[in-house]
ZAKOL-755504 format. One record per residue (C-alpha): x, z, y; residue in three letters; residue number from 0. Coordinates in Angstrom, 1 decimal, decimal comma. Each point is the difference from the previous one (the first is absolute). Layout:
BEGIN
PT     c1     c3     c2  aa   i
PT      X      Z      Y ALA NUM
...
END
This chain:
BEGIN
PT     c1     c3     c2  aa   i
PT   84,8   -3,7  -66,6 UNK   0
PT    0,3   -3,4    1,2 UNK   1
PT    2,2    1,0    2,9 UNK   2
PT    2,6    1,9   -2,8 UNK   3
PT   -0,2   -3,6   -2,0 UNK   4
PT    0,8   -1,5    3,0 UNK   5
PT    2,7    2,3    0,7 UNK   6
PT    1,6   -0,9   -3,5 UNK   7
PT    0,1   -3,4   -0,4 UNK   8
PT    1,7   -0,1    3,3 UNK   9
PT    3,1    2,5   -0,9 UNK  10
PT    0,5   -2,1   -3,5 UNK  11
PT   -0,2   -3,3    2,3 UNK  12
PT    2,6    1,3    2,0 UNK  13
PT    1,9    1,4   -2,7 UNK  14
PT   -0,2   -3,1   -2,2 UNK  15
PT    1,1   -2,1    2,9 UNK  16
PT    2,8    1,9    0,4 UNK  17
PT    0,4   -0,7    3,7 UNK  18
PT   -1,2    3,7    1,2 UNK  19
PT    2,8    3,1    0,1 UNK  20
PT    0,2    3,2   -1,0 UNK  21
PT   -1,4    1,8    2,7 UNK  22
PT   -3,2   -2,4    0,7 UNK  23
PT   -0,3    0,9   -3,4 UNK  24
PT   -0,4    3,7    0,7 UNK  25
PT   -2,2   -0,6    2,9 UNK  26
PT   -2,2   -2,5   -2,4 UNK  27
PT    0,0    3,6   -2,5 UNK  28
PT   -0,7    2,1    2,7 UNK  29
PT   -2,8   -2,6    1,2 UNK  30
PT   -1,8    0,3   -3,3 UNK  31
PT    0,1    3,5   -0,4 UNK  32
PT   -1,9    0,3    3,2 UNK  33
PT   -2,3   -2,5   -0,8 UNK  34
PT   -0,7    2,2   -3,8 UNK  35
PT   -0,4    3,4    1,8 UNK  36
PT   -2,5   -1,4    3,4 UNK  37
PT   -2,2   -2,2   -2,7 UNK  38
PT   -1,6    3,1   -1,7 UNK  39
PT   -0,8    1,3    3,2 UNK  40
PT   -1,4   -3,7    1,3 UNK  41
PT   -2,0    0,1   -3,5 UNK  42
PT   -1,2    3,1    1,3 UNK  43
PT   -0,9   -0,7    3,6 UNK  44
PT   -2,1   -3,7   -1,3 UNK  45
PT   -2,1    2,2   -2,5 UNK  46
PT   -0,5    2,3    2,5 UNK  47
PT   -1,4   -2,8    2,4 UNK  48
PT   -1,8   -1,0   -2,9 UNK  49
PT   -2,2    3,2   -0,4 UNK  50
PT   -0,7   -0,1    3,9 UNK  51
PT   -0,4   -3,8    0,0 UNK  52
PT   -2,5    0,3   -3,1 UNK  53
PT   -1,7    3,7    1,6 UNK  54
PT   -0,3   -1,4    3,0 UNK  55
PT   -2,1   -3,4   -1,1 UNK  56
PT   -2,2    2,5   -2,4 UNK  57
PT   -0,7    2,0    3,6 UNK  58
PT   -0,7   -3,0    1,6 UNK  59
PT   -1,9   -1,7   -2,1 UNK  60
PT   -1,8    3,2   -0,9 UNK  61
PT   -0,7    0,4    4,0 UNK  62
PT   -1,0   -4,0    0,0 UNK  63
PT   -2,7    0,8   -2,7 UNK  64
PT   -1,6    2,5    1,8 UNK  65
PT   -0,1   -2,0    3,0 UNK  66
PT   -1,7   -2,9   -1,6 UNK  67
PT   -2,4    2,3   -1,4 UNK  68
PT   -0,7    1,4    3,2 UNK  69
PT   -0,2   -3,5    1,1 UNK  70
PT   -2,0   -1,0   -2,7 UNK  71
PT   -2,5    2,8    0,5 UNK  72
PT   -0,7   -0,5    3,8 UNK  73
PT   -0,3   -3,5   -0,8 UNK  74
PT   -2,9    0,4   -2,0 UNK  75
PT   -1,4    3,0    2,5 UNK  76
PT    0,3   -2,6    2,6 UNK  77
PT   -1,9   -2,6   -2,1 UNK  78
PT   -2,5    2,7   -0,2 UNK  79
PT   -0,3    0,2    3,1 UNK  80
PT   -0,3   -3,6    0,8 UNK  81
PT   -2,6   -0,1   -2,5 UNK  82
PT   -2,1    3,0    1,5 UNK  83
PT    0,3   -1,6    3,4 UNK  84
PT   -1,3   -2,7   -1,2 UNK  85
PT   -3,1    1,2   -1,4 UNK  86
PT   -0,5    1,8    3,6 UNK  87
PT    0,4   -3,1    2,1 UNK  88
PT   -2,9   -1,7   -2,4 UNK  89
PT   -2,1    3,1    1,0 UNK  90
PT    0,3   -0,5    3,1 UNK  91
PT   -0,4   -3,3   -0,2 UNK  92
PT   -3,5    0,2   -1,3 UNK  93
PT   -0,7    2,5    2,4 UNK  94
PT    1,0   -2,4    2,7 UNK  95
PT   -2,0   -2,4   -0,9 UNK  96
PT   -2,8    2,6   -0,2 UNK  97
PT    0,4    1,2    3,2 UNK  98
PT    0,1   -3,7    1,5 UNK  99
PT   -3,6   -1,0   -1,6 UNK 100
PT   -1,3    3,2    1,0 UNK 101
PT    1,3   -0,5    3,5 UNK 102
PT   -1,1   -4,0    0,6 UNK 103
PT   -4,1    1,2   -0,5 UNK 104
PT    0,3    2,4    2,9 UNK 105
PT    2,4   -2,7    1,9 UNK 106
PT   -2,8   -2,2   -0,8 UNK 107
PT   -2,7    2,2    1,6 UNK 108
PT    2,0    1,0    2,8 UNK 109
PT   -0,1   -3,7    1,0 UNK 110
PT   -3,2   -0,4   -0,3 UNK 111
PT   -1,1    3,2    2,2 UNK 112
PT    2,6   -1,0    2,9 UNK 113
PT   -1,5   -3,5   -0,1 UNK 114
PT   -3,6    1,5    0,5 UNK 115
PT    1,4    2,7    2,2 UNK 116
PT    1,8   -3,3    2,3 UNK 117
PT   -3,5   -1,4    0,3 UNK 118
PT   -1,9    2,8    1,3 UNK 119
PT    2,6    0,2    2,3 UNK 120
PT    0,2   -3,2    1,4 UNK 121
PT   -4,4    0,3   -0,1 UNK 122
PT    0,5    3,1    2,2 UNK 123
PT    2,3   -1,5    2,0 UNK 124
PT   -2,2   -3,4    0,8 UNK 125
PT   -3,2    3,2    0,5 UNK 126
PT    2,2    1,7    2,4 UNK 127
PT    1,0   -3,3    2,4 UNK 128
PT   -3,5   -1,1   -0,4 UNK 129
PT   -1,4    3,7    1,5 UNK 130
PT    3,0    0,2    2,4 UNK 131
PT   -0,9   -3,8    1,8 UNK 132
PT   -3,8    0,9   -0,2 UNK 133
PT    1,4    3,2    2,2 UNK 134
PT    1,4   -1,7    1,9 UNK 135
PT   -2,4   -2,3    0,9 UNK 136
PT   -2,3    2,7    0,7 UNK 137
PT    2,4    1,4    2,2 UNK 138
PT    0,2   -2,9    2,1 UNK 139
PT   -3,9   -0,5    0,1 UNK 140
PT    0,1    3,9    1,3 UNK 141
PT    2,5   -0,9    2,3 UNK 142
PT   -1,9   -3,3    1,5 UNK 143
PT   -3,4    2,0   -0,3 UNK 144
PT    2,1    2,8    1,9 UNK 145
PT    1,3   -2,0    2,7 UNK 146
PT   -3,7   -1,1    0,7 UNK 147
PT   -0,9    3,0    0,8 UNK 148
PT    0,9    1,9    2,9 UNK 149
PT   -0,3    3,3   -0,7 UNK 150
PT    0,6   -0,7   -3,8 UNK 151
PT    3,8   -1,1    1,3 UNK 152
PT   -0,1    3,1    2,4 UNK 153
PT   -0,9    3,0   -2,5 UNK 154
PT    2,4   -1,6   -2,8 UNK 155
PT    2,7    0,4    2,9 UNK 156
PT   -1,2    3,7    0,4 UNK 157
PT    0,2    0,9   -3,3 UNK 158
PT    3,1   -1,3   -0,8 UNK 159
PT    1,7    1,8    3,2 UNK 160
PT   -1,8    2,9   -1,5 UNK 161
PT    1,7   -0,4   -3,4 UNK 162
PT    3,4    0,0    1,5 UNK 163
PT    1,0   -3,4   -0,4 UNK 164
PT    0,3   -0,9    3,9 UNK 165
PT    2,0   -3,5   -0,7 UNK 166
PT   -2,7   -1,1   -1,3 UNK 167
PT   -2,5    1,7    1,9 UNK 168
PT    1,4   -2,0    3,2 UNK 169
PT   -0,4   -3,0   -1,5 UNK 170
PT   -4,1    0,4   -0,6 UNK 171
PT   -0,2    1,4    3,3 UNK 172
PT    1,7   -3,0    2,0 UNK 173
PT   -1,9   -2,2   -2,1 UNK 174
PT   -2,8    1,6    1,2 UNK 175
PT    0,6   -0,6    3,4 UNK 176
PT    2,0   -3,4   -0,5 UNK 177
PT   -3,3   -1,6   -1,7 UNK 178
PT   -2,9    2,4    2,6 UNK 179
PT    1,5    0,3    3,2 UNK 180
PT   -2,8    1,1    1,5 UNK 181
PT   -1,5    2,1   -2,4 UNK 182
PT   -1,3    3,4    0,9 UNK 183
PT    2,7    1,9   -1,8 UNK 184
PT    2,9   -1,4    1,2 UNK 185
PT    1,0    3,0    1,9 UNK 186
PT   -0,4    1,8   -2,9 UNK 187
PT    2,4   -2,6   -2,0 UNK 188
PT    2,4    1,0    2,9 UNK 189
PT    0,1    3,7   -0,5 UNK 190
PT    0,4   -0,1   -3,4 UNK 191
PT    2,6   -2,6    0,0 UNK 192
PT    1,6    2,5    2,5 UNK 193
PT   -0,4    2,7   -2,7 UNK 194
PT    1,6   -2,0   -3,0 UNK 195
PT    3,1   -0,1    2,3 UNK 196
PT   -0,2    3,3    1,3 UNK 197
PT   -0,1    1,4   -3,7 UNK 198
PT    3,0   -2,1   -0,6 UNK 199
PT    1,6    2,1    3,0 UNK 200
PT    0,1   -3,5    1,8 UNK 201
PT   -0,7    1,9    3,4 UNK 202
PT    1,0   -3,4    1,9 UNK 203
PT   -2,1   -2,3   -2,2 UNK 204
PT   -2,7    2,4    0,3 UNK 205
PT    0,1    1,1    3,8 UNK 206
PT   -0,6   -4,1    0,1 UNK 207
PT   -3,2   -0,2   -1,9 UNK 208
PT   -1,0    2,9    1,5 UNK 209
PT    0,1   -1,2    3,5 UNK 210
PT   -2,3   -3,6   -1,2 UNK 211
PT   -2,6    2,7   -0,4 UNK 212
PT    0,6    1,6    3,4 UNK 213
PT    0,3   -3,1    1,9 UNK 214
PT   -2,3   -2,8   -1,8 UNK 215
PT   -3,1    2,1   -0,8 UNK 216
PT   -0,2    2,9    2,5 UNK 217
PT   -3,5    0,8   -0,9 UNK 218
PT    0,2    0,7   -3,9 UNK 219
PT   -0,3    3,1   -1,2 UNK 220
PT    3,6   -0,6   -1,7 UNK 221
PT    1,8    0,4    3,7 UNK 222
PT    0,1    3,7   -0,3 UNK 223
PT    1,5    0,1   -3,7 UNK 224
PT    2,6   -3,1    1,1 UNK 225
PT    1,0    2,1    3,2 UNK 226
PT    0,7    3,3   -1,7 UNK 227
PT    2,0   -1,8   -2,9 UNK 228
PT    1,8   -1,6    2,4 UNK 229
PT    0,5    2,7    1,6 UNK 230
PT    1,5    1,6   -2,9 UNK 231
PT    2,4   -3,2   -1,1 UNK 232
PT    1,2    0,5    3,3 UNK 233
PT    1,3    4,0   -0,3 UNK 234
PT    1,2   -1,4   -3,4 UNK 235
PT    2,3   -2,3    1,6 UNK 236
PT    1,3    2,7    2,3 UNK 237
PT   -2,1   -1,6    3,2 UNK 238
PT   -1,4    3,4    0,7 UNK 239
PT   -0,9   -0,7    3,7 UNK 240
PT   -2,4   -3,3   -1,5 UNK 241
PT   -1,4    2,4   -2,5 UNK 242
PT   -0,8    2,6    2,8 UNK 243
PT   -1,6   -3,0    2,4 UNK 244
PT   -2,2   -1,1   -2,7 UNK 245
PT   -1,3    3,5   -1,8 UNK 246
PT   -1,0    0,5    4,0 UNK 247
PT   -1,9   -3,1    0,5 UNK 248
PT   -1,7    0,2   -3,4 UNK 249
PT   -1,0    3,5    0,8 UNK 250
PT   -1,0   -1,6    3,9 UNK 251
PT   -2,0   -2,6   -1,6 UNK 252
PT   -1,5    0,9   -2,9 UNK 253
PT   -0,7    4,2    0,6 UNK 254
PT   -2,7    0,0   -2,4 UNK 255
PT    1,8   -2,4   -2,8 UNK 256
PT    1,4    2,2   -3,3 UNK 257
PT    3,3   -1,1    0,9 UNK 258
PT   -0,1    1,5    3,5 UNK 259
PT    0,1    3,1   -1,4 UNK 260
PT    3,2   -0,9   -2,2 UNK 261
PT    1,5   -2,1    2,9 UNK 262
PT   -0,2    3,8    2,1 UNK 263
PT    1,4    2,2   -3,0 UNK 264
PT    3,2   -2,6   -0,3 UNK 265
PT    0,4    0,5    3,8 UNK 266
PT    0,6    3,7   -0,3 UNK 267
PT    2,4   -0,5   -2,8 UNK 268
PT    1,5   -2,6    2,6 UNK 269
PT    0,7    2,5    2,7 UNK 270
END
């Protein structure tokens, strides 16, 4: 309506001013004809864009209270929540704390056994050093007592050949005849040195201590035994003629000894 008013006053400004001519005038008609027929149809178009305009805020403000109820109702679910969890964490809480005073007494007790338990150890430990020095001692009072006596030393060199440890074996027996040169049994010492070695499958070693036998005490009943082990060490080592010279002179000098008769069975198997 405006825009027609408009339209109006100018054509009577122009026509009052008498400065426009005829044909601006038809054109200033023609104008304001237009204008009357496309305003019912702008009328139109603006109350159309009304309706939308006013529908469209009712749907969104429709849509915008439902989401803030939504909003509102998982606000106070949450709070729930929050208020639940809460009450849970105090339970456990106390239950913690429970647990922790219920836990220090055994703590407690546990220290007190591993401190009673640390000094029976460390008394068992003082028993066993005290027992293991008194052992000792009385092995080195056996030892001394041992070495004071011949045969004592002898036999406890015998015995541990016989056991199988010949290391040490060897060391009692050349003790023996380091500290009684002139004992009795020294021959004997020989041949079983001569035997440690020999069970070692130290032929050389052994044809050695063998031979001290042979050639030191020719009269002791050991010369037989030393010859045919020697004898033997020999045809280990591949010397078969030396094994063959001595089986023949043990069985020559000693026909009647036990080890004649092997010396003459390990000829046979020589030939």
């Amino acid at each position: 309506m405006r825009l027609i008013n408009a339209g109006l006053s100018l054509f009577f400004l122009v026509a009052l001013a008498g400065c426009a001519s005829k044909s601006d005038l038809d054109y200033l008609r023609f104008d304001v004809e237009e204008l009357k027929t496309r305003f019912p149809k702008v009328e139109k178009e603006l109350g159309t864009l009304r309706n939308e305009t006013k529908a469209g805020l009712e749907k969104n403000l429709k849509g915008l209270q439902t989401d803030m109820e939504t909003i509102r109702r998982g606000a106070a679910d949450l709070q729930a929540n929050i208020e639940a969890m809460k009450v849970d964490m105090q339970v456990v809480a106390g239950k913690l704390d429970d647990a922790a005073i219920a836990a220090k007494k055994p703590a407690d007790e546990l220290a007190l056994l591993r401190e009673d338990m640390v000094r029976r150890l460390a008394a068992v430990e003082e028993r066993l050093a005290k027992l293991a020095k008194e052992l000792e001692e009385q092995k080195k009072a056996a030892v001394a007592e041992t070495e004071k006596n011949p045969e004592t030393l002898y036999q406890k060199g015998l015995e541990t050949f016989r056991s199988g440890d010949h290391q040490k074996a060897r060391e009692l027996l050349t003790k023996f005849i380091g500290l009684y040169p002139a004992h009795e049994l020294v021959a004997n010492a020989h041949y079983w040195l001569g035997e440690t070695y020999y069970s070692e499958k130290k032929y050389e070693q052994a044809v050695l201590e063998f031979q001290e036998v042979i050639k030191n005490f020719p009269g002791k009943e050991k010369v037989a035994a030393a010859m045919l082990k020697q004898a033997m060490a020999f045809r280990e080592l591949g010397d078969v003629k030396s094994a063959r010279y001595l089986f023949k002179k043990l069985v020559d000098d000693f026909p009647a000894a036990d080890e004649a008769k092997s010396a003459r069975e390990r000829l046979k198997e020589l030939k």
